[in-house]
MIMIKE-567897 format. One record per residue (C-alpha): residue in one letter; y, z, x. Coordinates in steps of 0.02 Angstrom, whole numbers, plus 32768, in hexadecimal, padded with zeros to 4 digits. Example, Ala and Ser with C-alpha at 12.3 -4.5 7.8 and 13.67 -1.06 7.14 Angstrom:
<nodes>
A7F1F81868267/S7FCB816582AC/
</nodes>
This chain:
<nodes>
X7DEE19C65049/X7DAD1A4950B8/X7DE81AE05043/X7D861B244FB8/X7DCC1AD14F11/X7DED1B974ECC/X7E3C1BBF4F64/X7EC21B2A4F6B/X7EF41B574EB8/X7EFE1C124EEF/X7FA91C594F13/X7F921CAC4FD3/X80161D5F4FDF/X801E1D80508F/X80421E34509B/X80EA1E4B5107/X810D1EC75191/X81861F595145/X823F1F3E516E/X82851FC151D5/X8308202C518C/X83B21FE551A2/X8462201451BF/X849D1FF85118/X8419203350B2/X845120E45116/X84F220D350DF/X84CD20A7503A/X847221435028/X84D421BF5074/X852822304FF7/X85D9225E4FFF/X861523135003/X86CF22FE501E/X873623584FAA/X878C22ED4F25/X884822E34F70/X87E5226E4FEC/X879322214F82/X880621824F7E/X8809216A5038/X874121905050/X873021014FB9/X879320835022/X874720BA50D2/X8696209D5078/X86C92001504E/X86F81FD050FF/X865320165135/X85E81FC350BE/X861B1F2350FA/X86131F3451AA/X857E1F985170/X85211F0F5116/X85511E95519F/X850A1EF5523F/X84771F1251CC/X84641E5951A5/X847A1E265272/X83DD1EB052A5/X83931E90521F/X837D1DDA524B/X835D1E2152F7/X82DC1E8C52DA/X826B1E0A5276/X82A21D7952EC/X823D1DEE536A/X81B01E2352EF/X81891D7952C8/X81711D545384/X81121DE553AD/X80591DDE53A1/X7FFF1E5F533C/X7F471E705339/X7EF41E905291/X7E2C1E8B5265/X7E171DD8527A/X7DC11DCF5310/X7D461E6052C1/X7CB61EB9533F/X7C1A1EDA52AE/X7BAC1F5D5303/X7B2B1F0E529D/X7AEE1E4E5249/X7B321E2B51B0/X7AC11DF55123/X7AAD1D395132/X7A341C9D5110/X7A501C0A518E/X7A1E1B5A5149/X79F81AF651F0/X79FF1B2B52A0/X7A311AA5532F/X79B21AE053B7/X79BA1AA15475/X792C1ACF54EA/X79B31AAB5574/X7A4D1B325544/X7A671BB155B3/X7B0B1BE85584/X7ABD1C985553/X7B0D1C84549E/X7ACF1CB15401/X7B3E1C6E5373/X7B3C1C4D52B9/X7BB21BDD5266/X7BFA1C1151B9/X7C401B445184/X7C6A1ACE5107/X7BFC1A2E5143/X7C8C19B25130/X7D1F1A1A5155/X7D7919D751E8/X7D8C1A81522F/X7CD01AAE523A/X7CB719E15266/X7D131A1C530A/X7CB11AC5532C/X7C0E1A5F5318/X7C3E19D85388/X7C771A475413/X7BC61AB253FB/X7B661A0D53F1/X7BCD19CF5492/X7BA61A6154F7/X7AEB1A6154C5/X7AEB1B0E5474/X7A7A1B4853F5/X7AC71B995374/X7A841BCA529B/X7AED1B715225/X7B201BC55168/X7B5E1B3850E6/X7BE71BC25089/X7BF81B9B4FD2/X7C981B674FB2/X7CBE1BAE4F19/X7C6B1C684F1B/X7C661C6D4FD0/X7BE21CEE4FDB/X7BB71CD5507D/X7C511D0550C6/X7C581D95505D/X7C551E1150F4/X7CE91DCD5140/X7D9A1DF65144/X7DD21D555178/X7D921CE350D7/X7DC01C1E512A/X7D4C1BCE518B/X7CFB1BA85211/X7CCA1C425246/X7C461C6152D2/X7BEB1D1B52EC/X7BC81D2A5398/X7B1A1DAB53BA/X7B711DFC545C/X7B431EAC54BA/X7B4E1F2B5431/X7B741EDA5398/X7BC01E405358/X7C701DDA536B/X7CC71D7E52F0/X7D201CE45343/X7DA41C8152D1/X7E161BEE52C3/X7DBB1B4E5302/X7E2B1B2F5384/X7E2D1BE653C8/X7D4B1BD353AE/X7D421B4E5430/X7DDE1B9C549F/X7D6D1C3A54B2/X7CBA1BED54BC/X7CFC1B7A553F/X7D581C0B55A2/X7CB41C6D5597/X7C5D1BD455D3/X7CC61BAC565D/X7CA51C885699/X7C041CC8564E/X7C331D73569E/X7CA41D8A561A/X7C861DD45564/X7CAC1D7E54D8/X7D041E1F548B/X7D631E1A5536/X7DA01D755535/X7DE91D8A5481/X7E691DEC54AC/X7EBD1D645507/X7ED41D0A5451/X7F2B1D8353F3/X7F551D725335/X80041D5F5316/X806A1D545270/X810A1CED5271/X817C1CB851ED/X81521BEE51E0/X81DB1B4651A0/X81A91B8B50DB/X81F71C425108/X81321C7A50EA/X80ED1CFA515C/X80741C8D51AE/X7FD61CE8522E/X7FA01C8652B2/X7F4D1C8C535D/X7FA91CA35404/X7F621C2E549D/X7EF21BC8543B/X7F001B28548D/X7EDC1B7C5544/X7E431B8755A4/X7E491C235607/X7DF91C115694/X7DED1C6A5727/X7E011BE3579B/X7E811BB4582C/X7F151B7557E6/X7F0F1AC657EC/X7F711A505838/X7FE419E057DD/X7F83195F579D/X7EFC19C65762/X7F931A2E5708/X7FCC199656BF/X7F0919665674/X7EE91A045637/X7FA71A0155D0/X7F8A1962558F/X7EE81997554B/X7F391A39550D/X7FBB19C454B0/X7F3D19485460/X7EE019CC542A/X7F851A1B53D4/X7FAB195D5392/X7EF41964532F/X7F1D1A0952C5/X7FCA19DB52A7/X7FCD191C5298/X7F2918BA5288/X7ED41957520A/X7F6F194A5196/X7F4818805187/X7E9A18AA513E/X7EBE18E85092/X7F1E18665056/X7EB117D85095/X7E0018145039/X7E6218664F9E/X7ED017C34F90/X7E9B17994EDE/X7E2C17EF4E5A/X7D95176C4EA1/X7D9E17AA4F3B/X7DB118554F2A/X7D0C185E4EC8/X7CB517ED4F48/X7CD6185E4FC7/X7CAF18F64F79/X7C0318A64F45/X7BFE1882500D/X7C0E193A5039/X7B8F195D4FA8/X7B0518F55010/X7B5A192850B6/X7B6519D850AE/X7AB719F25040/X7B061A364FCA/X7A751A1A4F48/X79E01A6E4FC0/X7A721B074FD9/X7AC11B1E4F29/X7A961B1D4E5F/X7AAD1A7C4E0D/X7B4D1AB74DAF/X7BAD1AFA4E54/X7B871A524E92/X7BC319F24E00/X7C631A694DE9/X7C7C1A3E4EC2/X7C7F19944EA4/X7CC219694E14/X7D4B19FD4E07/X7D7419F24ECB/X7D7F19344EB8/X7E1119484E2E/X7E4F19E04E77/X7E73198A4F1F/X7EBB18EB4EE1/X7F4C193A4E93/X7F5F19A94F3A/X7F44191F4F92/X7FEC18DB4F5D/X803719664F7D/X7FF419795033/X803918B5503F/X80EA18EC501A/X80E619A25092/X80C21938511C/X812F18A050E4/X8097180D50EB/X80EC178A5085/X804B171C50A4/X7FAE178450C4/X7F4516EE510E/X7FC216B3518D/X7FFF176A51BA/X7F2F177C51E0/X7F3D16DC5237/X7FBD170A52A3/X7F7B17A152D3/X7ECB175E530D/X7F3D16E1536E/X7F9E175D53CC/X7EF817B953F0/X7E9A16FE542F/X7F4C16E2548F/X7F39178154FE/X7E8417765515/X7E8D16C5556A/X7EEB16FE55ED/X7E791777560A/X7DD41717560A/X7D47171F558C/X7D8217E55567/X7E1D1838556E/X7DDC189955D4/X7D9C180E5654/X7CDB17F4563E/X7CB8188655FC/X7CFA18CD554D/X7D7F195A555B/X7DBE19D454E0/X7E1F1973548E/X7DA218DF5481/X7D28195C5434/X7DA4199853BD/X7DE219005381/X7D3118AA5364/X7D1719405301/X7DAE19375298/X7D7B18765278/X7CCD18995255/X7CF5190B51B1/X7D19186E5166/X7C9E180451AC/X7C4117D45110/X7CEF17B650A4/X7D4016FE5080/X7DC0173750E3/X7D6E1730518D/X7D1C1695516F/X7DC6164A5152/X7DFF169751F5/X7D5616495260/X7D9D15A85202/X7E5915AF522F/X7E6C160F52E4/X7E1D1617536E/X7DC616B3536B/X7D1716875357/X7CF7166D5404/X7D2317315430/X7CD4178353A5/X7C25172C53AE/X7C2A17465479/X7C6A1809546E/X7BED182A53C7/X7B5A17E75425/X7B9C184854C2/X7B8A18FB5468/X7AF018D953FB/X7A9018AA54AD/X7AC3196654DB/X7AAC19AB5438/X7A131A0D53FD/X799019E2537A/X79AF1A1A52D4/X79421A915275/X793A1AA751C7/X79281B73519C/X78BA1B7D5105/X78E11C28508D/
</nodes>
């Protein structure tokens, strides 16, 4: 629901690393010169080697890829612009009371989950920050990046400009620069590395290494504390990979929904004051078809037989670990992963969906005290008029 309709439909080719050269294909290329009252034996000896050939060649080749697919490998992701790229923010979130030194603008889709969760981090930490609505289906705003998903946030540092990606990795390295101003932004990067692995589909897959860890510079903490800070790194992991795959299903359940909630991002996002009146109509009406036959697909990837009660159950297991933890899970004040899951929730905030979850868990309670918790800290927004 998050992805531009185009894009879905779009067939992604991840370029793949070059194979190194094997054993075999050597031997299958080597030309004989024996004379021809050898030829006989050299035909069976080939044979012989071609076999064990092929099979060595099979064994590092499976070696050599098991270890490529580990090993990180940085590529232009994280890009350093020596200068701004062209861009028109629509609001700006400004708080008289940051100063966390940061300049930021956030390239976002309004009701993508993803960009919910970059927002609610920025709005938790009081930090003003410029906001760009990208069109999702020309995506010209994003047009001078190499990495074409979003969120993405531009960072104004000393000497140019970095590119920070990957939601998760956004607030990892905001909240590591937070927690030690002293160091750069393009520094602490490099401790989240891009790395390509081969993922369950046999697809080469690119991801970011570390992005659940905070890396501060603190003393190591003692076990408790080590035992708070995992089980914040693991909630956080059990929003992007269980409670964000629940989402789709739920607000793209039938036809009627699926255009209800499309009209909701409509209002939500702007899209109206931002876009021409047939991009708008060709959002809502083709992502609202588009996404409720990928929808059921989606359902069946991550085996939902019921989408309701599979969102049911995971807003219980979130209420069940935040009671023994007090009003937060992260006490009486909101922690990573409270942030990140109230921002995962909130992308669907204005869908049937979450009024039938208010209705049939318990989750009210938490979301009302931890949304009224970050817009006390947040700034006031500004509307930026062309």
């Amino acid at each position: 629901m998050w992805r531009p309709t185009f894009k879905i439909l779009r067939k992604v080719v991840i370029p793949s690393l070059k194979e190194n050269v094997t054993i075999s294909k050597i031997l299958y290329s080597t030309k004989s010169r024996l004379p021809k009252s050898t030829m006989k034996l050299t035909l069976v000896s080939a044979s012989v080697g071609v076999l064990i050939g092929a099979g060595y060649g099979g064994y590092t080749h499976y070696k050599i890829n098991a270890k490529k697919s580990l090993a990180p490998v940085q590529t232009e992701e994280f890009a350093f612009l020596k200068e701004a790229p062209e861009y028109s923010p629509q609001y700006k979130i400004i708080n008289d009371l940051d100063n966390s030194n940061l300049n930021l603008v956030l390239f976002q889709y309004r009701t993508c989950p993803f960009c919910c969760k970059v927002r609610a981090y920025l709005d938790s930490r009081g930090i003003s920050y410029e906001i760009v609505e990208v069109d999702a289906v020309l995506r010209q705003a994003i047009k001078w990046s190499g990495y074409k998903k979003v969120p993405i946030v531009l960072a104004k540092v000393e000497g140019g400009y970095q590119q920070l990606l990957d939601s998760t990795a956004i607030i990892s390295v905001l909240e590591t620069y937070l927690q030690d101003k002293a160091t750069q932004l393009q520094d602490i990067v490099k401790f989240y590395p891009t790395t390509k692995y081969v993922n369950d589909d046999g697809k080469s897959t690119t991801d970011i290494a570390n992005k659940y860890f905070v890396m501060h510079s603190s003393v190591v903490p003692d076990e408790r504390e080590r035992a708070i800070e995992l089980e914040e790194r693991e909630w956080r992991q059990w929003a992007d990979r269980v409670l964000v795959h629940t989402l789709s299903p739920n607000v793209y359940r039938t036809p009627g929904e699926a255009l209800e909630t499309f009209k909701w991002f409509e209002e939500a996002g702007g899209w109206r004051q931002s876009f021409p009146s047939w991009e708008c109509a060709l959002m809502v009406y083709g992502g609202a078809a588009a996404m409720w036959i990928i929808a059921k697909r989606l359902k069946k990837r991550h085996n939902i037989s019921d989408a309701r009660n599979a969102l049911y159950d995971a807003a219980n297991e979130w209420t069940t670990a935040v009671k023994k933890r007090g009003r937060f899970l992260g006490g009486e004040q909101p922690n990573l992963a409270d942030v990140t899951v109230y921002g995962v929730l909130s992308s669907i905030e204005g869908c049937q969906a979450f009024k039938d979850l208010r209705d049939h868990t318990e989750i009210g309670k938490w979301y009302d005290d931890i949304k009224n918790s970050i817009e006390n800290r947040m700034g006031k927004v500004q509307a930026v008029h062309a």
